[in-house]
C-alpha positions as MATLAB code, in Angstrom:
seq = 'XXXXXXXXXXXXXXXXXXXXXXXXXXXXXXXXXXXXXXXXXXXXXXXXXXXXXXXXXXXXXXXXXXXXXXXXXXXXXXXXXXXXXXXXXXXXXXXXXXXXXXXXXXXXXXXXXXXXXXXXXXXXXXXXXXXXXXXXXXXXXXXXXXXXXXXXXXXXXXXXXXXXXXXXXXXXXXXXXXXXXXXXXXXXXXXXXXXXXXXXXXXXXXXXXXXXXXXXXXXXXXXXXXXXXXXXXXXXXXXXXXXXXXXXXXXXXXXXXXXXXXXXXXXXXXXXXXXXXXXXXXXXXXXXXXXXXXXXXXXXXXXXXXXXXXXXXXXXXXXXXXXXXXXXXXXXXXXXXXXXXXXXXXXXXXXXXXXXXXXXXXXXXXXXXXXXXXXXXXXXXXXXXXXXXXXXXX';
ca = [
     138.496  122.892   91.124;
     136.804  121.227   87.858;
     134.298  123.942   85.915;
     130.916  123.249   86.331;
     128.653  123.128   83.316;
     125.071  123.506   83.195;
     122.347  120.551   81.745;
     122.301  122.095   78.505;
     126.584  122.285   77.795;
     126.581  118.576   79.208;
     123.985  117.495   76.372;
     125.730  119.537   73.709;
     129.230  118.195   74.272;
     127.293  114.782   74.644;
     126.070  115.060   71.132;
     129.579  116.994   69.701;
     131.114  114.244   70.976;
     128.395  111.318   69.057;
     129.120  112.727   66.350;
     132.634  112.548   66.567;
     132.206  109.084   67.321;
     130.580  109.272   64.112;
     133.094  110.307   61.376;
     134.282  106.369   61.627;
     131.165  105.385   59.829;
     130.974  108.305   57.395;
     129.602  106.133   54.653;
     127.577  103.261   56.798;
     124.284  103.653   56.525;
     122.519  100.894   58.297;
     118.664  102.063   57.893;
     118.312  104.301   55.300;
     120.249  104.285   52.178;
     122.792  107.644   51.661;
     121.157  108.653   55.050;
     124.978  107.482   57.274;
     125.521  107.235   60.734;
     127.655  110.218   60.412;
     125.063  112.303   58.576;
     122.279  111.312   61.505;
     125.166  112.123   64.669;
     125.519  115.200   62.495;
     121.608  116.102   62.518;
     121.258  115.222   65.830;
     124.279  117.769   67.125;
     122.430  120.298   64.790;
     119.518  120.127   66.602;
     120.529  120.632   69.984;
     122.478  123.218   68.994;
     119.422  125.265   68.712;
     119.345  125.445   72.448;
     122.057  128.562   72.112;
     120.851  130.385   69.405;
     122.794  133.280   70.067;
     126.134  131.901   69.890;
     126.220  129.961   67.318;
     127.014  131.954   64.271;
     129.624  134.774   66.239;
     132.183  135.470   63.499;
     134.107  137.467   66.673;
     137.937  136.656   66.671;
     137.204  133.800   63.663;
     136.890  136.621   60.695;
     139.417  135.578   58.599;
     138.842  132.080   58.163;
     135.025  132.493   58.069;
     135.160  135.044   55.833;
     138.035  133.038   53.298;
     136.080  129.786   52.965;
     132.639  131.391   52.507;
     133.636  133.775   50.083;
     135.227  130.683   48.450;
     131.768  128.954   48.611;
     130.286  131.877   47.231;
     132.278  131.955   44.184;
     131.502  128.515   43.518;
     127.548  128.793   43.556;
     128.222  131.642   41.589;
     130.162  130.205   39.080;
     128.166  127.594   38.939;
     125.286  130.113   37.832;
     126.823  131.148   35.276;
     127.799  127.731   33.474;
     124.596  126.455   34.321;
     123.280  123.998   31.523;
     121.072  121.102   31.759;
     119.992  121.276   34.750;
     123.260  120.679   36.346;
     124.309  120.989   40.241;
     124.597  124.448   41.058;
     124.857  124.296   45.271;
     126.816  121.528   46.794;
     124.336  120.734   49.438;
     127.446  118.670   51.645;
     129.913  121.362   51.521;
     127.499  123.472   52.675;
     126.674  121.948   55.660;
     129.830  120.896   56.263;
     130.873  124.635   56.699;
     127.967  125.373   59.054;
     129.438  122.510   61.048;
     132.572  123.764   60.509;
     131.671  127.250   62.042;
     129.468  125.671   64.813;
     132.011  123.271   66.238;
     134.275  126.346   67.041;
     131.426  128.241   68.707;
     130.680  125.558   70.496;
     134.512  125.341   71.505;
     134.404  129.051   72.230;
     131.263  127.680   75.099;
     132.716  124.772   75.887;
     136.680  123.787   76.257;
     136.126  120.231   76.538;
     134.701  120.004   72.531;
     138.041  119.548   71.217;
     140.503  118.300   73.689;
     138.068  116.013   75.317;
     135.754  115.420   72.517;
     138.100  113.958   69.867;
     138.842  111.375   72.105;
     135.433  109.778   71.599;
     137.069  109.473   67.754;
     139.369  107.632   68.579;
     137.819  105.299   70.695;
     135.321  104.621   67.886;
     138.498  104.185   65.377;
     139.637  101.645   67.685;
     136.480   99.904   67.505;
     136.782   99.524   63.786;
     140.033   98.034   64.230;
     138.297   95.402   66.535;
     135.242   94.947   63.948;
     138.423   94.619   61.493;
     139.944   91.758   63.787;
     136.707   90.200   63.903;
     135.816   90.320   60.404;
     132.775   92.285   60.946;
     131.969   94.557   57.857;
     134.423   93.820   56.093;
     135.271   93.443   52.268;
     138.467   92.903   50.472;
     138.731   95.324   47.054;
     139.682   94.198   43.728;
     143.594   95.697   43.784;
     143.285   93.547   47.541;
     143.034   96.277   49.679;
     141.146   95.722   53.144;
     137.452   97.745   53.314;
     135.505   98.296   56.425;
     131.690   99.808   56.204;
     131.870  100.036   52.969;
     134.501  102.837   53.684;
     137.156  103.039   50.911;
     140.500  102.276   51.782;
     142.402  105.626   51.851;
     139.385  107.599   53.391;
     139.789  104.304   56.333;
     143.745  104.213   56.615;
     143.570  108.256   57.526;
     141.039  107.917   59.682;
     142.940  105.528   61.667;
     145.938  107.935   61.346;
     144.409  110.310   62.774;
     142.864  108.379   65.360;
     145.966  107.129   66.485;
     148.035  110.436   66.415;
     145.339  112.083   68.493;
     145.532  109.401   70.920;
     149.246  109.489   71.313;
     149.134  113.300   71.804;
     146.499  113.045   74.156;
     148.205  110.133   76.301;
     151.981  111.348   76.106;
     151.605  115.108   75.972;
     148.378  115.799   77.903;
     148.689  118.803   79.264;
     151.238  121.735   80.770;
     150.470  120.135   84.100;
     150.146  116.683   83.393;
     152.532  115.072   80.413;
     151.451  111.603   80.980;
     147.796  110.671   81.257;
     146.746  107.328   80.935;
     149.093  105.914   78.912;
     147.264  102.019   78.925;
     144.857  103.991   76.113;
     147.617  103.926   73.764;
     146.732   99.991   73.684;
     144.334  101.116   71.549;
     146.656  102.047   68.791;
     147.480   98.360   68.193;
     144.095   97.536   65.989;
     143.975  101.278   64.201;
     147.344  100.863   62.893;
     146.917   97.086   61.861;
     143.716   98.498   59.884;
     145.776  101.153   58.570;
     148.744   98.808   57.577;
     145.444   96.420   56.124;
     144.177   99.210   53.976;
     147.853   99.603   51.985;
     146.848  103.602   51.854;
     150.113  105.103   50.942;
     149.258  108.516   51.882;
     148.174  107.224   55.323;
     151.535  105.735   56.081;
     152.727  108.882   55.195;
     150.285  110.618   57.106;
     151.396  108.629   60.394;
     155.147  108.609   60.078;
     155.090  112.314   59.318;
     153.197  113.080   62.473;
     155.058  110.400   64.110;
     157.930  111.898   63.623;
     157.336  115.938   64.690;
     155.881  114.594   67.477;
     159.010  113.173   68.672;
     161.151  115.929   67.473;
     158.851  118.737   68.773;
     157.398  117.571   72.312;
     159.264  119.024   75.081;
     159.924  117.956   78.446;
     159.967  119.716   81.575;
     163.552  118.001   82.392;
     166.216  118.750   79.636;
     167.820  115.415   80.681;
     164.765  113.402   79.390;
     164.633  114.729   75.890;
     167.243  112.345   74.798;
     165.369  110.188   76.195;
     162.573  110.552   74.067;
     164.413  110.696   71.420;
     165.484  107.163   71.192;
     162.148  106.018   72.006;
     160.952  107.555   69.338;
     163.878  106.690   66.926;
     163.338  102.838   68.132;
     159.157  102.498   67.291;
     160.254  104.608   64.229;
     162.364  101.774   63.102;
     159.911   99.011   64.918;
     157.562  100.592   62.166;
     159.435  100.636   59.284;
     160.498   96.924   59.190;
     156.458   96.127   59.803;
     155.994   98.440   57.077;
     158.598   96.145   54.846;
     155.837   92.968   55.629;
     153.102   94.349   53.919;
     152.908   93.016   50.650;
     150.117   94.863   49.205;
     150.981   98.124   50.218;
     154.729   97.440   49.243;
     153.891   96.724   45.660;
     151.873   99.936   45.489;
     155.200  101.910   46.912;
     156.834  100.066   44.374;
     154.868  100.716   41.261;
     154.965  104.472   42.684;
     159.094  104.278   43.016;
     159.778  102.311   39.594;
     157.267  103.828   37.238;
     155.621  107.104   38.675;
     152.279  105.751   39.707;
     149.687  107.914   40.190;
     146.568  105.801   39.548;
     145.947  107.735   36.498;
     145.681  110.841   38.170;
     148.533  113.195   35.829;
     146.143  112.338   32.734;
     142.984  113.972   35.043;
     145.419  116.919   36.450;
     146.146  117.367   33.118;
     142.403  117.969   31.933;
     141.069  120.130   34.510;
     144.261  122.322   34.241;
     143.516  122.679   30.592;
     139.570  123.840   31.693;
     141.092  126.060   34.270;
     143.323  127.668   32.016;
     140.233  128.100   29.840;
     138.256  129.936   32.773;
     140.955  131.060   35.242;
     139.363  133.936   37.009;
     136.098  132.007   38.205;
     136.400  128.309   36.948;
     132.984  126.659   35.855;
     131.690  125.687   38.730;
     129.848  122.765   39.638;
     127.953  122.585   36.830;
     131.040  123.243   34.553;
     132.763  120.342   35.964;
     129.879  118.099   35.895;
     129.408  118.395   32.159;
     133.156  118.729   31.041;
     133.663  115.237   32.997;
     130.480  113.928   31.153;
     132.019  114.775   28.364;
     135.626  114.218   29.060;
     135.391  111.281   31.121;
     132.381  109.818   30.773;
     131.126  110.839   34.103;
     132.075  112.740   37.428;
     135.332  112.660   38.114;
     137.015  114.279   41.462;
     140.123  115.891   40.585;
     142.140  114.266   43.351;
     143.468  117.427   44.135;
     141.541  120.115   46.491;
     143.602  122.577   45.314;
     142.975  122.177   41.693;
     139.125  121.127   42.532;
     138.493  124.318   44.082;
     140.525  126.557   41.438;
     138.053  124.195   38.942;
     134.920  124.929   40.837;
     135.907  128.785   41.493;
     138.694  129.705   39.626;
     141.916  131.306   41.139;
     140.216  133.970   42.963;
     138.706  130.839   45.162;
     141.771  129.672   45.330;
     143.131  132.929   46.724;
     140.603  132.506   49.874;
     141.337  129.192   49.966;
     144.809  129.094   50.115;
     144.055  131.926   53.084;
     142.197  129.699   55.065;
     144.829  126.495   54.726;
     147.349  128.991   56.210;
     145.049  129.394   59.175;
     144.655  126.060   59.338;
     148.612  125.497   60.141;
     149.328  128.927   61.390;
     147.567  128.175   64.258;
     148.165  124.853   64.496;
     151.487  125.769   64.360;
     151.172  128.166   67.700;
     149.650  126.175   69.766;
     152.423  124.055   69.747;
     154.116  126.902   70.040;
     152.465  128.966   73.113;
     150.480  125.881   74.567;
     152.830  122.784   74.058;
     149.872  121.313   72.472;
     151.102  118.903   69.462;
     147.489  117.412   69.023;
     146.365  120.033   66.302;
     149.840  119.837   64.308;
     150.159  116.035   63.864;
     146.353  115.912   62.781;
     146.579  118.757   60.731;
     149.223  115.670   59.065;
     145.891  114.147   57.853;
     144.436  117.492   56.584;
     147.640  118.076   54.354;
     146.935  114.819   52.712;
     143.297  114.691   52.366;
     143.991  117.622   50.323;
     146.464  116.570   48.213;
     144.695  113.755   47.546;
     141.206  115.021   46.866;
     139.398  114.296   49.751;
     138.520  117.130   51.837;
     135.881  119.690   50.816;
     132.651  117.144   51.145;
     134.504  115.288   53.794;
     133.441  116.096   57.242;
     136.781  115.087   59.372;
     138.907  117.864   57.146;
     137.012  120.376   58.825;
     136.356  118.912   62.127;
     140.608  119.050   61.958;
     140.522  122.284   61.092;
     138.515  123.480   63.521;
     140.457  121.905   65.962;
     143.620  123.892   64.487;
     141.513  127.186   64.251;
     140.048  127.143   67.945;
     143.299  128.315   68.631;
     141.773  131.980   68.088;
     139.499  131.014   70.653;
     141.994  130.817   73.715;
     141.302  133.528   76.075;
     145.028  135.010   75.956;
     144.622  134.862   72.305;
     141.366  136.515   71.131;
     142.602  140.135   72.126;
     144.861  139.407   69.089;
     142.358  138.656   66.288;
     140.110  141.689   67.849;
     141.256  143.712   64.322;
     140.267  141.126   61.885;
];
């Protein structure tokens, strides 16, 4: 018998699930300039969160990862005080509220067990509409280096959001559930526009992204028959190598893997690495924080420049005692993703967690708000009701 949930869940997974919908058009905004879609789907879910006051800021069974990226936060506003100068940003207003998100999504999960497993699925049907507005030729731009932009989205940000979009669909679709493996598998249809976008966008670290979480999905998914793993196997050894030779036709993103093979390309990013490593080594207990980093790029580079690297951003913004909590709260991330592959045959929180890996190598995670809708996902593993006895202690 299905659970019954009262008015008040129905509208707040209605709204968890808009803005979900949302994280497509992160940078679109159609009526109000740097006012997004995603920004007003986020507002919106804020606001009827209210409705459950009480639950939405429980740190039970979720101490260690609260208390590891806020302390991180913390040590960036403070920093930030200190190397104040000119006015300079001293409280990153995004990253902020992208950690109250962050920490309501998985109270909300702890309310409602459809938020993640059922929710996400509203992504990817909204990152298979952008492959059908990228079909169509609605919204979209071709960049200077001839790489495919939709919504004014930039090209990597757009080629892992179809990643994930795709990986979450196949784990939804072929590994469903304990009960029931296969679950309408005609949605994988879907895939077919997300990955020609992502193909379009010549994002190397999407294509990574996707064949990495192609391929431990096929290694790691069980079966309840032995006999059928081989079978699997070879299906997933054949659409691995179906892949690969479309990968070969793309001549944009081809010449990028080339310039990366042949001369080391890192779009200039070793000469920035380089820099902020040199501040860091300058301040290594706290960084500079926000304001630091805002001048020394002024300086430096003649304006803001992300590090491309969360791991050196945040050891920039909060030095390597940040980075300590930090680094805590990325082992969450995977640790748990990690078991509930392992106790719950679930694969949907490892492959995604794919796209987490690289949007943090890359540089794009702290003020982006799918990073931590995927690690919530990954964390709400705490929330399972055989497993909060264990994180009673934190």
């Amino acid at each position: 018998m299905s659970k019954q949930y009262t008015t008040i869940q129905n509208i707040q997974y209605f709204f968890a699930c808009l803005f979900f919908a949302s994280l497509n058009f992160e940078v679109f905004s159609p009526f109000v300039e740097h006012f997004s879609v995603a920004k007003m789907a986020a507002f919106l879910y804020l606001g009827v969160s209210i409705f459950t006051p009480k639950s939405l800021f429980w740190v039970r069974d979720l101490k260690t990862p609260l208390i590891s990226v806020w302390s991180m936060f913390f040590l960036m506003v403070l920093s930030s005080i200190i190397h104040v100068q000119n006015q300079r940003t001293v409280f990153d207003t995004t990253l902020f509220l992208n950690l109250i998100m962050f920490w309501l999504l998985l109270n909300h999960q702890r309310r409602d067990e459809r938020v993640f497993n059922e929710g996400l699925l509203w992504f990817s049907v909204s990152s298979f509409v952008v492959g059908v507005f990228f079909f169509m030729g609605v919204g979209v731009s071709i960049s200077e280096d001839m790489r495919v932009v939709v919504f004014g989205e930039n090209a990597n940000g757009l080629g892992i959001k179809m990643g994930v979009g795709t990986l979450f669909l196949m784990n939804y679709c072929l590994n469903h559930s304990k009960e029931t493996r296969i679950y309408r598998p005609w949605l994988l249809l879907m895939a077919i526009p997300m990955v020609s976008l992502l193909l379009a966008t010549a994002s190397r670290v999407s294509i990574l992204i996707l064949g990495v979480g192609l391929v431990l999905f096929v290694i790691l998914r069980s079966t309840k028959r032995k006999g059928l793993k081989p079978v699997w196997l070879i299906l997933g050894i054949f659409v691995l190598y179906f892949g690969y030779h479309i990968v070969l036709k793309q001549e944009v993103l081809m010449m990028r893997m080339e310039l990366t093979l042949e001369e080391g390309s890192t779009s200039g990013r070793d000469y920035i690495w380089a820099k902020y490593l040199d501040l860091i080594e300058q301040h290594p207990v706290l960084g500079v924080g926000f304001s630091g980093a805002d001048s020394y790029a002024l300086s430096t580079f003649g304006g803001a420049l992300n590090p491309h690297n969360v791991f050196i951003e945040v050891a920039l913004y909060s030095g390597l005692l940040g980075l300590v909590f930090f680094l805590v709260f990325v082992y969450c991330i995977y640790h748990d993703a990690w078991q509930f592959h392992k106790k719950e045959n679930n694969l949907g929180p490892l492959v995604t967690s794919m796209a987490a890996a690289g949007m943090l190598l890359t540089g794009q995670a702290l003020n982006v708000k799918l990073f931590w809708v995927l690690a919530a996902y990954a964390i709400s593993y705490r929330l399972l009701p055989h497993c909060k006895t264990n994180h009673q202690a934190e």
